[in-house]
C-alpha positions in Angstrom: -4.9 93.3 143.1 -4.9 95.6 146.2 -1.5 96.9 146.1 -2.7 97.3 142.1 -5.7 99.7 143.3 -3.7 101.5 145.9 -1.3 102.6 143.4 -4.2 103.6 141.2 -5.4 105.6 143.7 -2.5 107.3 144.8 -2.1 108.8 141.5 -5.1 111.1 142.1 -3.3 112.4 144.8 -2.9 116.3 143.9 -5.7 116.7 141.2 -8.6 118.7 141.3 -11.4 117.7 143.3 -14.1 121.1 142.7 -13.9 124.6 140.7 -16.3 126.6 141.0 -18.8 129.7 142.4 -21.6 128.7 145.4 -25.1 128.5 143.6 -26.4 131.2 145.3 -24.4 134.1 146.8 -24.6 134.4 150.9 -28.1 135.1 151.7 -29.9 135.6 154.9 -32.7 132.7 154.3 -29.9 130.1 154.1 -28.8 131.5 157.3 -32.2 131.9 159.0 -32.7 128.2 157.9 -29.7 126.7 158.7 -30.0 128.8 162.2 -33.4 127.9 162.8 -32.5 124.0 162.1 -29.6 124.3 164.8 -31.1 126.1 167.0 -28.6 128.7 166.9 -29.8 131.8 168.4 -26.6 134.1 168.2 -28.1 137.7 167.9 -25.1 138.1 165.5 -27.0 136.0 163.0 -29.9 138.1 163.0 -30.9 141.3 162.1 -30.8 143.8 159.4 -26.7 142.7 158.8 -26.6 139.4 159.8 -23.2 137.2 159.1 -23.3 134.0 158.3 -22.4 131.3 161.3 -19.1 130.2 160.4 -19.6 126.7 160.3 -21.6 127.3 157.6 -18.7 127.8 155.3 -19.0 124.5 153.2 -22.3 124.8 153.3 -22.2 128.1 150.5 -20.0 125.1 148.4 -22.6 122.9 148.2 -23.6 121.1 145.0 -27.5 120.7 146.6 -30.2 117.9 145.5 -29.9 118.9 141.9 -26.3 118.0 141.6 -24.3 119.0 138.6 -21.0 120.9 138.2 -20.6 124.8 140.2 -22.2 127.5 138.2 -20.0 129.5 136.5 -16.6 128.5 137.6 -13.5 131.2 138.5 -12.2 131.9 134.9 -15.4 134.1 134.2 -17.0 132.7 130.7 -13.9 132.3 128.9 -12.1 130.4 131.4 -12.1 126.6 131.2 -11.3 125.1 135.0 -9.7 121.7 134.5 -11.9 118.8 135.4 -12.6 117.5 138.4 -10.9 114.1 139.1 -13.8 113.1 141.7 -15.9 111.4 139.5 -13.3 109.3 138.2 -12.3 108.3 141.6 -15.8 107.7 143.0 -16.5 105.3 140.4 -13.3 103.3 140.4 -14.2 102.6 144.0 -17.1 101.6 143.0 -15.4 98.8 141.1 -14.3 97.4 143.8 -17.3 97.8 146.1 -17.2 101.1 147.8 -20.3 102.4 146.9 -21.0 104.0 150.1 -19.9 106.8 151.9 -19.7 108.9 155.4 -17.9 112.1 156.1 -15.4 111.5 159.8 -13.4 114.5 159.9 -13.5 118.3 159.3 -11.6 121.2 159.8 -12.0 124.9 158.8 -10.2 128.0 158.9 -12.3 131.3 159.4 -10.7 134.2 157.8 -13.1 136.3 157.6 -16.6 136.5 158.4 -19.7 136.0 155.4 -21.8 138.5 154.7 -25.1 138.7 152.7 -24.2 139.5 148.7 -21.1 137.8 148.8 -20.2 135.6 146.0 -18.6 132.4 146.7 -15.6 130.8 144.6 -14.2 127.6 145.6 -11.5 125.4 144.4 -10.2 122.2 146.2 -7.4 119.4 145.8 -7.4 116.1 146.3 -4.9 115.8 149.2 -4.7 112.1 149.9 -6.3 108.5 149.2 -5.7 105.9 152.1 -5.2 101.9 151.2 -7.4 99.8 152.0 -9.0 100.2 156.1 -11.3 98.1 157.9 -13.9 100.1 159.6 -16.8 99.3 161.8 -19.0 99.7 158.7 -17.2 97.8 156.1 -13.5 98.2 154.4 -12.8 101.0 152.5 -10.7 104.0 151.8 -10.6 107.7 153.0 -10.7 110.5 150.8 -9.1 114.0 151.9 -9.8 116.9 150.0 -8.4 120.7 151.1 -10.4 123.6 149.7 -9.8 127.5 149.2 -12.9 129.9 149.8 -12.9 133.2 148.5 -15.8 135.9 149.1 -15.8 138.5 146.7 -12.4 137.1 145.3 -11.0 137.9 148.9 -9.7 134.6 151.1 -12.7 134.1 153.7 -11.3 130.4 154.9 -10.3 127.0 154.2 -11.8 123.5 154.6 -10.2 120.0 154.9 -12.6 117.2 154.5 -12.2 113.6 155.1 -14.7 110.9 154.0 -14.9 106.9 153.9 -15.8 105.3 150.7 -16.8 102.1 151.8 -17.8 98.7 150.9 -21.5 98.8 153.1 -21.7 95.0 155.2 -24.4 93.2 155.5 -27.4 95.6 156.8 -29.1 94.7 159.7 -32.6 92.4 159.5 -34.4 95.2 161.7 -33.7 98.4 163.4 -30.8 98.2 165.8 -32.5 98.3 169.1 -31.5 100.1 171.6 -27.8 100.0 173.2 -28.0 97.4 176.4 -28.3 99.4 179.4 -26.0 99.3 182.2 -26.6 97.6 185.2 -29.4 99.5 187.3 -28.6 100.4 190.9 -30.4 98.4 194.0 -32.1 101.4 195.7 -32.8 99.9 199.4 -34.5 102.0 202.5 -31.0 103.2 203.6 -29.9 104.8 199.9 -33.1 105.7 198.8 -32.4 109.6 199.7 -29.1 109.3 197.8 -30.7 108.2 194.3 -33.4 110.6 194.6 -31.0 113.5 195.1 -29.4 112.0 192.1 -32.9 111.8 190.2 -32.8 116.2 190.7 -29.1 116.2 189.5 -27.8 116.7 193.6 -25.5 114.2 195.0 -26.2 114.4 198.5 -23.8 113.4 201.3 -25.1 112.1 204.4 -24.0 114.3 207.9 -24.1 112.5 211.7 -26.4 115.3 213.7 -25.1 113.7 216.8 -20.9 114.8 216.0 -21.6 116.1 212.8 -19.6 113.7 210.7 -20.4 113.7 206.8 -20.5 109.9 205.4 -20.1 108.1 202.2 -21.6 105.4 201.0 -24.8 106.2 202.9 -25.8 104.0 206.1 -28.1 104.0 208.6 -26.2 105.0 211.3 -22.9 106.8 212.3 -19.7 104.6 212.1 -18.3 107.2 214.9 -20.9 108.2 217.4 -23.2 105.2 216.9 -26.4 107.9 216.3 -29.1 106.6 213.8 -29.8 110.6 213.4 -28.3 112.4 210.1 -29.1 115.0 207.4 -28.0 115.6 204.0 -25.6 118.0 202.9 -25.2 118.9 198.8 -21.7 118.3 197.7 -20.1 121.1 195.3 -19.1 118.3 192.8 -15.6 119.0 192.7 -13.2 116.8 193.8 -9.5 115.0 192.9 -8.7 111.3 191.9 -7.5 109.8 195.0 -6.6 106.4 192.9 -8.3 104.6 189.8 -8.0 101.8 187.7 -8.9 100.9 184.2 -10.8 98.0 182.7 -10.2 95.9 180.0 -11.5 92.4 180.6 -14.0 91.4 180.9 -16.1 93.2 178.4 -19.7 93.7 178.4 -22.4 95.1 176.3 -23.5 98.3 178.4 -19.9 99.1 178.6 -16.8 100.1 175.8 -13.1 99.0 177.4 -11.1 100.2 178.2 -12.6 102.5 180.9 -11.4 104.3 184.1 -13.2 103.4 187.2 -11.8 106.1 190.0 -12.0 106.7 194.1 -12.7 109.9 194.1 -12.0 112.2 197.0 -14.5 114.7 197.4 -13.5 118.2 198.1 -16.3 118.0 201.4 -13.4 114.9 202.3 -14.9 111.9 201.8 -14.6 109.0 198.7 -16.8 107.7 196.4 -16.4 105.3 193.5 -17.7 106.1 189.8 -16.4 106.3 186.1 -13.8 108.6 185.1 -14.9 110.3 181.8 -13.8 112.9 179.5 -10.2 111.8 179.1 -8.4 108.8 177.6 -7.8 106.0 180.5 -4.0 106.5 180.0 -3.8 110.1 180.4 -5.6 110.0 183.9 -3.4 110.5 187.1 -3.5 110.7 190.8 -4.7 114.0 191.9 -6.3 115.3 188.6 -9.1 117.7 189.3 -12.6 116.2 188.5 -15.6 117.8 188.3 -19.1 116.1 188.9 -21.9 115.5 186.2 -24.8 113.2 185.5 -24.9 111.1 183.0 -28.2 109.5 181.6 -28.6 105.9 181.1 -31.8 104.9 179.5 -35.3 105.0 181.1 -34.7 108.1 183.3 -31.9 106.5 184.7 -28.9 109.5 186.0 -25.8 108.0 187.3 -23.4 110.4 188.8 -20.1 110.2 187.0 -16.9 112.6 186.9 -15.6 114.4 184.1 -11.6 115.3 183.9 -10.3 118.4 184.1 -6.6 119.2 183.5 -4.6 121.6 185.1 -5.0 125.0 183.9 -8.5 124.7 182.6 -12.2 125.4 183.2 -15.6 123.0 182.6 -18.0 124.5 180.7 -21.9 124.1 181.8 -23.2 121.0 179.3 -25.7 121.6 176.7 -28.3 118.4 176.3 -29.5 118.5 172.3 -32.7 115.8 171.4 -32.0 114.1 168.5 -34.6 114.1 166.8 -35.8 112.8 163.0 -36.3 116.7 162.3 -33.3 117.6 163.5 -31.6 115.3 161.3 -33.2 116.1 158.3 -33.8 119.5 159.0 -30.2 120.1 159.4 -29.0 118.4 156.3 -31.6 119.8 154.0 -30.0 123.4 155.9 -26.9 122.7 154.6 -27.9 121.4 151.4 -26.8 117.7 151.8 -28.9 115.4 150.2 -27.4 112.3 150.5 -30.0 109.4 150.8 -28.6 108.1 154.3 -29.5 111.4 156.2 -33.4 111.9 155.2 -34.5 107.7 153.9 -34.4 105.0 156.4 -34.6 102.3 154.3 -31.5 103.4 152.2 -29.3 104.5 155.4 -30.5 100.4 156.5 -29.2 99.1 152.8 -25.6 100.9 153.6 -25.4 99.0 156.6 -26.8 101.3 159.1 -30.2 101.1 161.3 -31.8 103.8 160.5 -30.9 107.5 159.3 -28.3 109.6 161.3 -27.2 113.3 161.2 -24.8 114.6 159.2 -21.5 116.0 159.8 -22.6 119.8 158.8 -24.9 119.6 161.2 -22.2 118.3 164.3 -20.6 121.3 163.0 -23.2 123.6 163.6 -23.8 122.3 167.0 -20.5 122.6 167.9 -20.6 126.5 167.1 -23.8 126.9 169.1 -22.5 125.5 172.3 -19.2 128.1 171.6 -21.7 131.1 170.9 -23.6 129.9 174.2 -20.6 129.4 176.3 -18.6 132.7 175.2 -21.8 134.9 173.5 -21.8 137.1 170.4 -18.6 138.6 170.9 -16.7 135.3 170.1 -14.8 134.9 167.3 -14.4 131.2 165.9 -10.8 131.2 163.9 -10.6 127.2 163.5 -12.5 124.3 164.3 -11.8 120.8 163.6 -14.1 117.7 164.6 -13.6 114.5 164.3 -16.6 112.2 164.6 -17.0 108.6 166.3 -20.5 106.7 166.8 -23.2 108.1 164.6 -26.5 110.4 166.1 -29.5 108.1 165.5 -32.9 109.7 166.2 -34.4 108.5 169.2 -31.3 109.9 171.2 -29.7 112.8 173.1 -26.8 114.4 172.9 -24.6 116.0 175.1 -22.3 118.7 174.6 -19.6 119.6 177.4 -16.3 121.1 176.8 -13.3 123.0 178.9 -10.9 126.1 177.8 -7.8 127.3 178.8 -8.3 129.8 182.0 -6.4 132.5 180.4 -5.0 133.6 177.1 -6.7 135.1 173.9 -7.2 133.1 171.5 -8.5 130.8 173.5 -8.1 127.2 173.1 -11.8 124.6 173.3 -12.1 121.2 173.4 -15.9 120.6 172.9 -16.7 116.5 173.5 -20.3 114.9 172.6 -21.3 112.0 173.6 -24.8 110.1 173.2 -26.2 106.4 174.4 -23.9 105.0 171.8 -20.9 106.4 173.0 -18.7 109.7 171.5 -20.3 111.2 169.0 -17.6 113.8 168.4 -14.5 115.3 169.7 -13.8 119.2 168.5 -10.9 121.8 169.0 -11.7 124.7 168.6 -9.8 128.2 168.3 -11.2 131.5 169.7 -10.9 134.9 170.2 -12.9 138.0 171.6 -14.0 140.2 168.7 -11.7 143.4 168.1 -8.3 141.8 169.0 
């Protein structure tokens, strides 16, 4: 029966998926709302001639909560666009149980940027249907779809789309609660100092007054001299990977194996041990550059960890986003996305999730904020894809926090978010300084 359906489904491969013009040309209240819902506050979205943020380019494509075909589809009146094979594949999935679905992957092309009064035509393929997956919320297949944009009738970008039709498992008898925090750390009279530094994002490094020797872990005296006497000095936060390993076994709650646990040698010379984080356990080697950050686990809780840096690249500053219920719905009623699971607990609960969770329009959107904050209005987006992992409940943060080639033009971004859950999304993204 399987190998029956996935032959079925191939054969939509290379039909069309949507024809048609936006419902409402590019408008500066869409962009005020969907700027205003981000929290975008690019002075190149504002004004008297604003352009539209470019991750808002599937967002003029939209269908919105009254459904239906596009409005008066490329062809003008006379034309007749062939039908949209969509349908037809939604609901034969939905024969065999994969009445739900989830958007995971996106990437755009920017040719040119949207202006107010431009008219949107769209047309789109479908470009592949997967066999049969097993997925952390149910087996199912994924749909990719690759879309043209024109504004005006002139190419402004393209748009590959990925999204699971699944078969939902059972949904949880309650909320998921919280994810298990890790392990809190035994704060004594002799580290005391160090965890409060660590509470005002410092990591403070404890210096001998008597020979002046700087120490790690603290203590209450001086391995060399003997002296009970000692300061603190702040530590830059930079540092290398002196040696690591990576855990696999065994596994608990707070924690997702495999994970790097490093020695890290600080660049004021002495060692201390935490997580390596913001590259796959493999790829980490002996002498990589890290760079200190704090990362937040649960009840106030900041643990000192060290993010990855590979050679010829630069950290960006993070950028903490609450994730809140009107965030969520905010953004997806922004980008015109009504689908039940982003605004209605109950039915995000009867798909086999605990509660509502943001949408990927609205990852997208974030994403461009922390580039238009990192690299300001001059920045030109070309491409962006993302590619998203554990969903943004409300209730949590998110942080953003990305690197970028030291030189060249365009410049190459990888943006990484991560929340309480785990990694919320990983983005590339593709820049250049406006007027080259």
């Amino acid at each position: 029966m399987s190998s029956d359906l996935d032959r079925r489904l191939r054969a939509y491969q290379g039909r069309p998926a949507a024809c048609g013009t936006g419902k409402d040309p590019v408008n500066a209240p869409m962009i005020r709302h969907w700027c205003e819902a981000i929290g975008d506050r690019n002075p190149a979205w504002a004004g008297k001639e604003p352009l539209a943020p470019p991750a808002m380019l599937q967002v003029w494509t939209m269908a919105g909560l009254s459904g239906g075909p596009p409005v008066d589809p490329p062809g003008g009146p006379s034309g007749s666009p062939p039908p949209s094979a969509l349908p037809e594949l939604t609901a034969l999935l939905a024969e065999s149980g994969c009445t739900a679905v989830v958007a995971t992957d996106c990437e755009q092309e920017y040719l040119r940027p949207l202006r107010p009064g431009e008219v949107i035509t769209f047309e789109s393929v479908i470009e592949s249907v997967s066999p049969r997956k097993k997925t952390r919320l149910g087996h199912g297949h994924f749909i990719t779809t690759v879309m043209e944009i024109r504004a005006d009738g002139i190419p402004a970008g393209r748009h590959r789309f990925r999204v699971l039709r699944y078969a939902p498992g059972a949904p949880p008898e309650k909320p998921a609660g919280p994810r298990p925090e890790r392990p809190r750390p035994v704060v004594n009279r002799d580290n005391a100092g160090f965890w409060d530094g660590v509470a005002e994002r410092r990591l403070l490094i404890q210096r001998c007054t008597a020979c002046g020797r700087l120490r790690f872990p603290w203590l209450p005296g001086c391995a060399a001299c003997g002296s009970p006497h000692w300061t603190t000095v702040e530590s830059a936060g930079t540092g290398t990977v002196h040696s690591y390993v990576v855990m696999h076994h065994p596994p608990f709650p707070a924690f997702d194996p495999p994970y790097a646990v490093g020695l890290i040698e600080l660049a004021e010379g002495v060692r201390m041990i935490s997580n390596v984080v913001g590259v796959e356990p493999g790829r980490i080697t002996v002498g990589m550059p890290v760079r200190l950050e704090f990362l937040s686990a649960g009840e106030g809780q900041l643990l000192p960890v060290f993010r990855a840096v590979e050679p010829g690249r630069r950290m960006l500053p993070p950028m903490t986003v609450p994730i809140t219920r009107t965030l969520i719905v905010a953004g997806a009623l922004a980008s015109r996305d009504f689908q039940d699971v982003h605004h209605d607990p109950e039915a995000a609960r009867a798909k086999g999730a605990p509660d509502i969770f943001m949408n990927i329009l609205t990852t997208n959107g974030l994403v461009g904020r922390y580039i238009g904050e990192n690299f300001g209005p001059r920045a030109v987006i070309e491409k962006m894809a993302i590619r998203l992992g554990v969903p943004n409940y409300p209730g949590d943060t998110l942080t953003l926090t990305g690197t970028v080639a030291e030189d060249g033009d365009p410049r190459e971004v990888t943006v990484t978010g991560v929340n309480a859950l785990g990694r919320h999304v990983s983005a590339a993204v593709v820049l250049r300084e406006a007027g080259r």
